[in-house]
GUNU-427002 format. One record per residue (C-alpha): residue number from 1; chain; z, y, x. Coordinates in Angstrom, 3 decimals. Layout:
N
+------+-------+----------+----------+----------+
! resi ! chain !       up !    north !     east !
+------+-------+----------+----------+----------+
!  NUM !     A !        Z !        Y !        X !
...
+------+-------+----------+----------+----------+
//
This chain:
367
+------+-------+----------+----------+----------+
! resi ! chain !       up !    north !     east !
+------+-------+----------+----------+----------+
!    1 !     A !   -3.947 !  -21.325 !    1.886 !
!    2 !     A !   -3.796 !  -17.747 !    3.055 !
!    3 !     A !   -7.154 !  -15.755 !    3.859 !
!    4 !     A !   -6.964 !  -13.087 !    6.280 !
!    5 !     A !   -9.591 !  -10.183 !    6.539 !
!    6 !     A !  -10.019 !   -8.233 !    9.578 !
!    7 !     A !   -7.284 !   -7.629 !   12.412 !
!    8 !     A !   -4.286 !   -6.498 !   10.258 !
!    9 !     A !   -4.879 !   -8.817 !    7.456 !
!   10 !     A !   -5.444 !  -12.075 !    9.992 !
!   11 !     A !   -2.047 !  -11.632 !   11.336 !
!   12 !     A !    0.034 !  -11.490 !    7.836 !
!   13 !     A !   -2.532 !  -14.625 !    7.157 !
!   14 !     A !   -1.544 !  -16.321 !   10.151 !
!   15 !     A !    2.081 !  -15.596 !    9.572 !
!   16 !     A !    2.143 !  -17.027 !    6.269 !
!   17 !     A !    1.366 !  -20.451 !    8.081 !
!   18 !     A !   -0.960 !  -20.784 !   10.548 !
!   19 !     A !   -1.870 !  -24.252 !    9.904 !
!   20 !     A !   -2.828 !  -22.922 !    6.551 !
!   21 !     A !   -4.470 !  -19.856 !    7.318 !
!   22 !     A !   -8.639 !  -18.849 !    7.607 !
!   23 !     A !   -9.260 !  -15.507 !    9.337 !
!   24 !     A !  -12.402 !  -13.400 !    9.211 !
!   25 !     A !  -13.085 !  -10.915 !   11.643 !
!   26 !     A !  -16.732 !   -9.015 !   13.009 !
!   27 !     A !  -15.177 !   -9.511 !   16.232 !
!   28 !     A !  -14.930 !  -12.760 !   18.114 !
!   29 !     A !  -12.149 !  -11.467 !   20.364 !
!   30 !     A !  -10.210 !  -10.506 !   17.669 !
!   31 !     A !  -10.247 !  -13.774 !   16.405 !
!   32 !     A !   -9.270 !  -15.356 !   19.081 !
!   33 !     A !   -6.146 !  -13.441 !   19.138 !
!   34 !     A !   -5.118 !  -14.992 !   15.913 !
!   35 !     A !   -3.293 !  -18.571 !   15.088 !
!   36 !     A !   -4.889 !  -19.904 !   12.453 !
!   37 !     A !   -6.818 !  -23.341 !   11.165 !
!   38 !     A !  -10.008 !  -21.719 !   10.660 !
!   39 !     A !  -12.014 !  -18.754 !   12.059 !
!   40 !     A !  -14.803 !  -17.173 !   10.142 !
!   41 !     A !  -17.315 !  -14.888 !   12.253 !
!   42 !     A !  -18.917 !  -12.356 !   10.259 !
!   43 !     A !  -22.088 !  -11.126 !   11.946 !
!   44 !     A !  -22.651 !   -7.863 !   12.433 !
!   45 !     A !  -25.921 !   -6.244 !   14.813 !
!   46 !     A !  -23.726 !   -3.849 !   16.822 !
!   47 !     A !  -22.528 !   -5.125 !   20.016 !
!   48 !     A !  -19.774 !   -3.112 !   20.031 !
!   49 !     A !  -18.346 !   -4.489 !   16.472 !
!   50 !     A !  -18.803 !   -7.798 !   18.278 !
!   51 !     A !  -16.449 !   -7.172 !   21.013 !
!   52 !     A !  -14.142 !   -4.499 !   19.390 !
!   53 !     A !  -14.230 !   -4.904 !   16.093 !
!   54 !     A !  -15.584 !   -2.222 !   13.197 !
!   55 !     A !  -13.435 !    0.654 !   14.192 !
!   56 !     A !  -12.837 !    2.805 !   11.069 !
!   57 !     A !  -16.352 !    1.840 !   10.017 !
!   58 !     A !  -16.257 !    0.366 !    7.120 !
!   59 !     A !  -20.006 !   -0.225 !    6.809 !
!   60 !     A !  -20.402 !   -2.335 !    9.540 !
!   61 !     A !  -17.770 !   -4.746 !    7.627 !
!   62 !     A !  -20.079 !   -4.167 !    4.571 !
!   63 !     A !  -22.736 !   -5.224 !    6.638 !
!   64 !     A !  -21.311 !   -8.614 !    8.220 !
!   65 !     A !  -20.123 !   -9.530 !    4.614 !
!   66 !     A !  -23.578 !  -10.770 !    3.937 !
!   67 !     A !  -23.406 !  -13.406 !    6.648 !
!   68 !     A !  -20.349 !  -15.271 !    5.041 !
!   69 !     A !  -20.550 !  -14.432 !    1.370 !
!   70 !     A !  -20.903 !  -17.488 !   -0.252 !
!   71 !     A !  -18.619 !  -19.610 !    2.405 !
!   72 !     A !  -16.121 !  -16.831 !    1.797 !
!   73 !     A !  -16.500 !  -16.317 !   -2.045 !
!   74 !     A !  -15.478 !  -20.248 !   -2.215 !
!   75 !     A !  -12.569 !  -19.921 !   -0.097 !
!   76 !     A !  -10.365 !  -17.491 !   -1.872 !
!   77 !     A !  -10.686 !  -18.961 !   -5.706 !
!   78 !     A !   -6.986 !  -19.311 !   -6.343 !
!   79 !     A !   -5.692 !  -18.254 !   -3.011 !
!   80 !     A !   -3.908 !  -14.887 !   -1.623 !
!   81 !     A !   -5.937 !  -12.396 !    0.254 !
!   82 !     A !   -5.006 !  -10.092 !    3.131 !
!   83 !     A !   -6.196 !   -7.343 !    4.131 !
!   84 !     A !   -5.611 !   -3.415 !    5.271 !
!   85 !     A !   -7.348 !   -0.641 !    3.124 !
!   86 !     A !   -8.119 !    1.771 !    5.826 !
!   87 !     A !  -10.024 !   -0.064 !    8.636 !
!   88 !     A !  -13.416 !   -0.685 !    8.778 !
!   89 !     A !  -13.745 !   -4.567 !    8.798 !
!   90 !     A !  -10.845 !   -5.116 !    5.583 !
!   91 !     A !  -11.742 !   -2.476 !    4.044 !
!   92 !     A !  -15.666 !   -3.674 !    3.949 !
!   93 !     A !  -15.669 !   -7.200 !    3.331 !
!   94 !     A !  -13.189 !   -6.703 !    0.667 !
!   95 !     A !  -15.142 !   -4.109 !   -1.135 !
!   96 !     A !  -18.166 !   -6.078 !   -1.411 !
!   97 !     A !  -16.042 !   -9.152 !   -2.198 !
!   98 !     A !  -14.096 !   -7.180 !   -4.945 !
!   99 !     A !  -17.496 !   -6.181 !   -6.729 !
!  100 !     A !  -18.493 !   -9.880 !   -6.121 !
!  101 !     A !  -15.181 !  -10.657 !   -8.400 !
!  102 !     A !  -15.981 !   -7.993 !  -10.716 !
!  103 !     A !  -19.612 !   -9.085 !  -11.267 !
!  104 !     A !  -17.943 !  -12.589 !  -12.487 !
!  105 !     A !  -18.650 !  -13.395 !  -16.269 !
!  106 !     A !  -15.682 !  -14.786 !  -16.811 !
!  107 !     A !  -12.609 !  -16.270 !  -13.689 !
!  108 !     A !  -11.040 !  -19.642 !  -14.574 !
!  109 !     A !   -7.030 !  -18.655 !  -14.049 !
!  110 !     A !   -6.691 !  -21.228 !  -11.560 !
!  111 !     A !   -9.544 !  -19.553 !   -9.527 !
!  112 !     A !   -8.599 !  -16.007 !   -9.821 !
!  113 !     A !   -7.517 !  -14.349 !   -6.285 !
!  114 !     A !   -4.287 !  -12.488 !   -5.667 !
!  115 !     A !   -5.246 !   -9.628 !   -3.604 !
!  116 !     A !   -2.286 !   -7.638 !   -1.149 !
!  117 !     A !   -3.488 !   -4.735 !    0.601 !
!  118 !     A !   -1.388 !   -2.855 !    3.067 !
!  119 !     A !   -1.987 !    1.248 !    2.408 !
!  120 !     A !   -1.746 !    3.673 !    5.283 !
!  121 !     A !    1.075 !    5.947 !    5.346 !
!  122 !     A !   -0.502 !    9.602 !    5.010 !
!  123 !     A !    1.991 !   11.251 !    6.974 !
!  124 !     A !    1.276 !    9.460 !   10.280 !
!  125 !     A !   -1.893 !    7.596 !    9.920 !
!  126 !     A !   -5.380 !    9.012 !   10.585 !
!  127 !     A !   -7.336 !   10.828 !    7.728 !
!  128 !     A !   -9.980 !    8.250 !    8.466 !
!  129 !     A !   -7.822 !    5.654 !    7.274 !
!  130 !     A !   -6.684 !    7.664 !    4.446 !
!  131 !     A !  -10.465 !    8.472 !    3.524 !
!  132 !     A !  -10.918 !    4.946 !    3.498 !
!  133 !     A !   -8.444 !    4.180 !    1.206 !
!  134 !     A !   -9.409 !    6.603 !   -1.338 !
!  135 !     A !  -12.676 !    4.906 !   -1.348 !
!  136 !     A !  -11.741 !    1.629 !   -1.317 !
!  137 !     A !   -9.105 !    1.977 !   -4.675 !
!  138 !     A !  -11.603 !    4.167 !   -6.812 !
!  139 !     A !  -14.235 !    1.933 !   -6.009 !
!  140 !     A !  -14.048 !   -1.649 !   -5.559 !
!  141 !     A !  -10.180 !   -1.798 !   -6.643 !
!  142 !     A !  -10.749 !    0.115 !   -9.858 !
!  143 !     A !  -13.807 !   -1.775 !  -10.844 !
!  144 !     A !  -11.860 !   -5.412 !  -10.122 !
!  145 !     A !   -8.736 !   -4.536 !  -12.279 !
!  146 !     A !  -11.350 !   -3.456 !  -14.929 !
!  147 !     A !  -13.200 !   -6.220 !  -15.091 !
!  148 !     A !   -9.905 !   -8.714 !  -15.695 !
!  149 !     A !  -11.354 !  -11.225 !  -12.945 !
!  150 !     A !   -8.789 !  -10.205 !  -10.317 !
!  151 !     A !   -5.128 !  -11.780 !  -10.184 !
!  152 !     A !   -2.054 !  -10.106 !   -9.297 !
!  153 !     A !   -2.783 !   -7.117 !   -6.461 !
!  154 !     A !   -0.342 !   -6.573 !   -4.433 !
!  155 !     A !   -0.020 !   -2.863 !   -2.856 !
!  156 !     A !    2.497 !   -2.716 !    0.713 !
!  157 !     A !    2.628 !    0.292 !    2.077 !
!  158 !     A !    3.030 !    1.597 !    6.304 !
!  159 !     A !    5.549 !    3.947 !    4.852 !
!  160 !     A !    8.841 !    1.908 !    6.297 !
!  161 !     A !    7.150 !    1.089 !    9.359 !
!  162 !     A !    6.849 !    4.235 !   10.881 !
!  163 !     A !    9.798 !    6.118 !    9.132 !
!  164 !     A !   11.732 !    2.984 !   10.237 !
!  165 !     A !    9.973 !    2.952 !   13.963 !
!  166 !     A !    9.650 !   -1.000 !   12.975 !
!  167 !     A !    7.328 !   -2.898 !   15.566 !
!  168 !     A !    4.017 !   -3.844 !   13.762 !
!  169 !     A !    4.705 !   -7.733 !   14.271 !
!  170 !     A !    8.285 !   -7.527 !   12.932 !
!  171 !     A !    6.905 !   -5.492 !    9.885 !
!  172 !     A !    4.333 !   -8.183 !    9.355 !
!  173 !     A !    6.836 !  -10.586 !    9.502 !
!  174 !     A !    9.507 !   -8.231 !    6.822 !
!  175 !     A !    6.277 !   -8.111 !    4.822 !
!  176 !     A !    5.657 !  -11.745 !    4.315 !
!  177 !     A !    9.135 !  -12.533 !    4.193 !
!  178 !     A !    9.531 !  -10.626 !    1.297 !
!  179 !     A !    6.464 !  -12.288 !   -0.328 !
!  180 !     A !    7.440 !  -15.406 !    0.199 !
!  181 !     A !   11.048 !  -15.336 !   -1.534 !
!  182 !     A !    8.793 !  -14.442 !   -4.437 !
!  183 !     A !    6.194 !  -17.074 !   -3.933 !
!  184 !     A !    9.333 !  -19.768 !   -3.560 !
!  185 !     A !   10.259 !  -19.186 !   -7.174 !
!  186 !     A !    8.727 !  -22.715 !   -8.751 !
!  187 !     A !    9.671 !  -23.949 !   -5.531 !
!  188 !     A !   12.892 !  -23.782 !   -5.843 !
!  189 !     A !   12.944 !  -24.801 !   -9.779 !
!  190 !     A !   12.182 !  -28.066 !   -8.255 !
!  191 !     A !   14.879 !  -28.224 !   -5.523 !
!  192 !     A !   17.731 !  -26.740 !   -7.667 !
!  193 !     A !   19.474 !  -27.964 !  -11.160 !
!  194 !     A !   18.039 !  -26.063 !  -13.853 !
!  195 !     A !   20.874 !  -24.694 !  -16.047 !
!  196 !     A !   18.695 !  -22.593 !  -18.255 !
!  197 !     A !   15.344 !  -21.661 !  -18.684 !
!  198 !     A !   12.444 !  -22.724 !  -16.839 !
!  199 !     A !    9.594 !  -21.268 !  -14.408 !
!  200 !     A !    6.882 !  -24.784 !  -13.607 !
!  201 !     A !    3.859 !  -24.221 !  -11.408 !
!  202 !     A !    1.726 !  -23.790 !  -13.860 !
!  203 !     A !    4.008 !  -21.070 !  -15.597 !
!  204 !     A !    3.989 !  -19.185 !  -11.904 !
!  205 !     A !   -0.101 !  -19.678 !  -11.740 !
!  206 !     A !   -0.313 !  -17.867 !  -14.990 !
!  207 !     A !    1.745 !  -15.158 !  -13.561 !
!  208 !     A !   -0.462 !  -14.645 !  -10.496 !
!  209 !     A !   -3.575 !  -14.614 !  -12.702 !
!  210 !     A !   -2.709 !  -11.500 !  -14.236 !
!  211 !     A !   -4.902 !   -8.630 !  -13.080 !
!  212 !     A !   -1.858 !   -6.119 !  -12.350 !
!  213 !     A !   -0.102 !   -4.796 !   -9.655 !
!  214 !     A !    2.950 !   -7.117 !   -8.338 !
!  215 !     A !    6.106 !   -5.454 !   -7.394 !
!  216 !     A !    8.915 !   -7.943 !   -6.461 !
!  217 !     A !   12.142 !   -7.897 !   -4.773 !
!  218 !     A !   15.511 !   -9.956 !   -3.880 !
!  219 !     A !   19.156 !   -9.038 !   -4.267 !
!  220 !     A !   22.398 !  -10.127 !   -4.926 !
!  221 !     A !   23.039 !   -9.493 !   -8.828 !
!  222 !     A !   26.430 !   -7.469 !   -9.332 !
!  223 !     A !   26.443 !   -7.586 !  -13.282 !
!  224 !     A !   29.611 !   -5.328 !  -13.824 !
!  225 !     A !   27.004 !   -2.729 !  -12.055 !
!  226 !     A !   24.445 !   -1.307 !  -14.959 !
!  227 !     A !   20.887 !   -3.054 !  -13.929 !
!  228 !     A !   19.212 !   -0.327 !  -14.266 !
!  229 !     A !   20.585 !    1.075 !  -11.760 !
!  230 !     A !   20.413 !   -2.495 !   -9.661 !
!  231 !     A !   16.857 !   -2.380 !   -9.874 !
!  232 !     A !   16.276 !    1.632 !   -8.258 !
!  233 !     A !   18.899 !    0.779 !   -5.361 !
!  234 !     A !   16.969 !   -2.505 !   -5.016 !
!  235 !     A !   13.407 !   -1.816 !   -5.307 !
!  236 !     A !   10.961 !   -3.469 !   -2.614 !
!  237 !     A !   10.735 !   -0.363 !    0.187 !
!  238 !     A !    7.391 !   -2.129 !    1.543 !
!  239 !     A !    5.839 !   -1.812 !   -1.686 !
!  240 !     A !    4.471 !    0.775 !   -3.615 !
!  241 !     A !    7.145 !    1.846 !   -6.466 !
!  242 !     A !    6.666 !   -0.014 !   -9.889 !
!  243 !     A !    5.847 !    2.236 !  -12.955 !
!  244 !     A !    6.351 !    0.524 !  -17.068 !
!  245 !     A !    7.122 !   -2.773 !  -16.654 !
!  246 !     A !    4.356 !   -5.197 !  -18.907 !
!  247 !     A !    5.331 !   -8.214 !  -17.776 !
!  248 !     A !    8.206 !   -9.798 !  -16.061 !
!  249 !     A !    9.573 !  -13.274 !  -14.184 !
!  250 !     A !   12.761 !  -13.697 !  -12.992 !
!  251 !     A !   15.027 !  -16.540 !  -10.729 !
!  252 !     A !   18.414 !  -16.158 !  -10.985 !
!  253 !     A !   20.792 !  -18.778 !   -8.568 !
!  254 !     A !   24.006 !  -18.751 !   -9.070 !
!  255 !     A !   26.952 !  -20.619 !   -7.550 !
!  256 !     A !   28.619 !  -22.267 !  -10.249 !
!  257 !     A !   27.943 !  -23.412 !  -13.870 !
!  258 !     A !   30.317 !  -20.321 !  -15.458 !
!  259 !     A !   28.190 !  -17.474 !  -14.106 !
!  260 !     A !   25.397 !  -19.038 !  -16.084 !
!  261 !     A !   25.514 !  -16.401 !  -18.615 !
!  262 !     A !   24.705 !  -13.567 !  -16.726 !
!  263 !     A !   21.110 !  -13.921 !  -17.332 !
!  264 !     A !   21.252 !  -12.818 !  -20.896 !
!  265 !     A !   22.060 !   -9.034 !  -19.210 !
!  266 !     A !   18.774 !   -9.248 !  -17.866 !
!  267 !     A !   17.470 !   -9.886 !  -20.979 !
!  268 !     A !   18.808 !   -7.218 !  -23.245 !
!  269 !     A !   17.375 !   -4.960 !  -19.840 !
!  270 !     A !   13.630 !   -5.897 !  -20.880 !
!  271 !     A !   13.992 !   -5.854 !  -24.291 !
!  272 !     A !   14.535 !   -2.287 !  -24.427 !
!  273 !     A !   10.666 !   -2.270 !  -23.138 !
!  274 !     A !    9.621 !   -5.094 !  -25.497 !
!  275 !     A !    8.832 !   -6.977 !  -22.647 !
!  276 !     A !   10.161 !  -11.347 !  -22.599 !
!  277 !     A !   10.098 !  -12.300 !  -18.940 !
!  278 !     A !    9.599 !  -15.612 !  -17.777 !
!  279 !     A !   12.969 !  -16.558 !  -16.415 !
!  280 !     A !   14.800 !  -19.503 !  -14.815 !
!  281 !     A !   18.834 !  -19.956 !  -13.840 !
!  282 !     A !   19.691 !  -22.602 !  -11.070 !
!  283 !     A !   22.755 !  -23.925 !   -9.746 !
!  284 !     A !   22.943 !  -22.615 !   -6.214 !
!  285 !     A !   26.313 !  -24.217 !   -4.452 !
!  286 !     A !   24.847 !  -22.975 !   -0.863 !
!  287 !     A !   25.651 !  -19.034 !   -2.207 !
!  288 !     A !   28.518 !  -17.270 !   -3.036 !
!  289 !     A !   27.136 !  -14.296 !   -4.991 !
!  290 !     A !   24.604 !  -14.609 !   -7.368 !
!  291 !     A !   20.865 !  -13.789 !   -6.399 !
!  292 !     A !   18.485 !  -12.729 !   -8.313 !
!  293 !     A !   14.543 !  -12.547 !   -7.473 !
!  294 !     A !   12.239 !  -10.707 !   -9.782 !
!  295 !     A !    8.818 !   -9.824 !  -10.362 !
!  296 !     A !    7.413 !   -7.016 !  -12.750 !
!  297 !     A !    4.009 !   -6.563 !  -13.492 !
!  298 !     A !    2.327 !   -2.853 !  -14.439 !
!  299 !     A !   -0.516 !   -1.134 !  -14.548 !
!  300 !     A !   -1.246 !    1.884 !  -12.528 !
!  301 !     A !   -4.893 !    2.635 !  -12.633 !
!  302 !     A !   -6.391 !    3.173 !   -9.537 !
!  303 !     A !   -7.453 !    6.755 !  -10.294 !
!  304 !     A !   -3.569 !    7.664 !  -10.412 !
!  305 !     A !   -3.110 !    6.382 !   -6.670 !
!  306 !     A !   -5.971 !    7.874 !   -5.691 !
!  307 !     A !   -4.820 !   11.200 !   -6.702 !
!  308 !     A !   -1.343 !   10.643 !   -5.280 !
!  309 !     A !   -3.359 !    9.723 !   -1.742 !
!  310 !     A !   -5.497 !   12.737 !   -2.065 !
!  311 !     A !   -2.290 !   15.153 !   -2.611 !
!  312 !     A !   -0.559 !   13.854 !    0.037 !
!  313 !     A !   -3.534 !   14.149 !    2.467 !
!  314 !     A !   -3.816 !   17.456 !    1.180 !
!  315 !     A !    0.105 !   18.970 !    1.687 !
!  316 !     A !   -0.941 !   17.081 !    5.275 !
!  317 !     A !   -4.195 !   18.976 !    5.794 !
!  318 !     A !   -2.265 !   22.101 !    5.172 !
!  319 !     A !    0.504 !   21.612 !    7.135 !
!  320 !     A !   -1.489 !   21.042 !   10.783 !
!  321 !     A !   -3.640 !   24.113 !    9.536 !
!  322 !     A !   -0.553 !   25.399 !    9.304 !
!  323 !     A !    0.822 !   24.724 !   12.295 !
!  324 !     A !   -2.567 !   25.058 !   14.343 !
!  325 !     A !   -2.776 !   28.825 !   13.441 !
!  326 !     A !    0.906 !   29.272 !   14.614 !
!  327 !     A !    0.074 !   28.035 !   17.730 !
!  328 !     A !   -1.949 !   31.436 !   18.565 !
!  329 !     A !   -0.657 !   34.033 !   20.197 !
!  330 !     A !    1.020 !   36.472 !   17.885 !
!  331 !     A !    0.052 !   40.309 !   18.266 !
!  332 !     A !    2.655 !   42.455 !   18.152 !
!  333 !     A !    2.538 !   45.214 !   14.828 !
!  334 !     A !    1.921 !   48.587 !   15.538 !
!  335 !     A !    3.365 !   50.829 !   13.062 !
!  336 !     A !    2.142 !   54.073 !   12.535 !
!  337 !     A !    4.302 !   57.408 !   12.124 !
!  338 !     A !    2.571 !   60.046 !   10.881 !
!  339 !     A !    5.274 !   62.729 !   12.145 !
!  340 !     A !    4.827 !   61.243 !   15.489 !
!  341 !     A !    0.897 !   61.719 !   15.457 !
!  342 !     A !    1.033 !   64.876 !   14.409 !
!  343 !     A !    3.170 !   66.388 !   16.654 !
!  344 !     A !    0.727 !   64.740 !   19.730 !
!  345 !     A !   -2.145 !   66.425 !   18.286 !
!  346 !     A !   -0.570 !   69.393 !   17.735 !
!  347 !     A !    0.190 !   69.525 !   21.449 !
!  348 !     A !   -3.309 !   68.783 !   22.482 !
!  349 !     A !   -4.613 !   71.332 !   19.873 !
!  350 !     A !   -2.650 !   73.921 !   21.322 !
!  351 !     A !   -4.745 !   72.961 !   24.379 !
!  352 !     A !   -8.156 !   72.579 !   22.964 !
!  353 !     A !   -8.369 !   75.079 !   19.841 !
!  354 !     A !   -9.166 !   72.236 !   17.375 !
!  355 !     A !   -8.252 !   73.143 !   13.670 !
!  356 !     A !   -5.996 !   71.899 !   11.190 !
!  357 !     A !   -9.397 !   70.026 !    9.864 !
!  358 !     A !   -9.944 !   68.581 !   12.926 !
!  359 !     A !   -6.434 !   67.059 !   12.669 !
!  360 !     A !   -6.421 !   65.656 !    9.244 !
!  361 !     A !   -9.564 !   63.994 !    9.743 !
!  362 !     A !   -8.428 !   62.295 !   12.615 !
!  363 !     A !   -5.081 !   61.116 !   11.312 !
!  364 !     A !   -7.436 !   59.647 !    8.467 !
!  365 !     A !   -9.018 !   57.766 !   10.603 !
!  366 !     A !   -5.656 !   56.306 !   12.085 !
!  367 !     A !   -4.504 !   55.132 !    8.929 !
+------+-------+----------+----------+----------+
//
């Protein structure tokens, strides 16, 4: 099951199955707009949050939270949550949810949430969303990772969508895509032959109970290419960039029995980090290349992203200051020649008697 929170994160909800999928949303129009099995209402007292949602608010989603806490709390142990950082309704029922995780004594692995939140991209989105964000990941975000009750958090970002002019449905649909050839990884331990290793279900839960942030991806595995340099060219553009690797789990398919080997590469790669990823090799007779899907796991504390989202908002700030005050009307210089002053004066002096006195204190005055 896939919970959706406000507009943005209903539709990657929906998209990840509708028959599967519960929405929440402050506006009953919204929700409507949605496919999914169930729709949550969360009441807020404006009218206008009723029929148009929170806006950029995110107090009025703070607000409606406390109509559906405990229905909602329930519904996401062990589940994936959606939802975008910068709007109003996300961005508020997830913070109070978050500190509702946080306050936890102690999560049960199989109940822990994996959180993915799509980020704004500074350079085109509004600074309210941006504001919003830098709330939302020193606050709520921060205090969840610290508290260990969180499971994997998974951080998209807008960035590819508007450098790539990609419509928002078929980013949605890039976005889940490229979650769910993760997500398919004990899935398809099941389907395939198993030449080496192993990744079960409850191996994968583990992995999602880890309170880090996720960054996965899928390529075809070239091994007389250096993986290291695999991994940069193939890193997940709709997610945030991974920093150290703590953890690892990786699927490799391959289309015969003699490229079975190649996994130990991939091996020796993580070692040099002292990090053992959970791994799996399966015969794959429907490819032709070898593919490889992998997850790593690191820690970036929230503080860090918040200071990357402030100095980006910042360069932005400066640049439209910038460019605002060279939108005014430029005066032309006047330059002032001394010679040429003089000899005017002089001119008129001749004319009105005034003394050499009289002249210097006026060309003082000039300059």
């Amino acid at each position: 099951m896939a919970i959706g929170i406000g507009g943005a994160g209903s539709k990657l909800a929906s998209l990840m199955g509708a028959d599967h999928a519960v929405i929440v949303n402050v506006s009953q129009t919204e929700l409507d707009k949605v496919p999914a099995r169930d729709r949550i209402l969360a009441v807020t007292h404006s009218t206008r949050g009723q029929f148009q949602g929170a806006g950029k608010n995110p107090n009025v989603g703070k607000t409606a939270y406390t109509s559906i806490r405990d229905e909602l709390y329930e519904l996401i142990k062990g589940d994936v949550v959606f939802t975008s950082t910068g709007g109003g309704t996300g961005n508020g029922i997830a913070s109070v949810l978050l500190d509702k995780v946080a306050s936890q004594d102690e999560i049960d692995l199989n109940n822990k949430t994996v959180f993915s939140f799509v980020l704004p991209y500074v350079e085109r989105e509004s600074s309210e969303y941006v504001e919003n964000t830098v709330d939302f990941l020193k606050g709520p975000v921060s205090r969840g990772i610290d508290s260990g009750n969180t499971g994997n958090i998974i951080l998209f970002s807008n960035k590819l969508k508007f450098e790539g002019r990609i419509a928002e449905h078929d980013y949605n649909s890039l976005m889940i895509s490229s979650l769910r050839s993760f997500m398919d990884i004990p899935k398809k331990g099941d389907e395939l032959e198993l030449l080496d290793g192993h990744i079960d279900h409850e191996d994968f839960r583990v992995y999602l109970s880890k309170p880090y942030f996720n960054h996965f991806c899928q390529f075809e595995y070239t091994p007389e290419v250096p993986f290291s340099d695999l991994f940069r060219e193939h890193c997940n553009p709709l997610l945030l960039p991974p920093e150290q690797t703590i953890e690892a789990m990786f699927l490799l398919e391959v289309p015969s029995r003699e490229e079975t080997g190649l996994f130990y590469n991939l091996l020796d790669y993580f070692a040099d980090d002292d990090v053992k990823p959970a791994y799996g090799v399966v015969l794959n007779p429907r490819i032709t290349k070898p593919l490889l899907t992998l997850s790593v796991l690191y820690s970036r504390k929230p503080k860090e992203l918040v200071e990357d989202f402030s100095h980006m908002a910042k360069k932005m700030t400066q640049r439209k200051l910038k460019k605002t005050i060279n939108q005014f009307v430029q005066l032309e210089e006047r330059r002032l020649s001394v010679e040429e002053e003089v000899r005017k004066m002089e001119e008129s002096d001749e004319q009105t008697g005034n003394s050499v006195l009289d002249v210097l204190a006026r060309l003082k005055k000039l300059r």
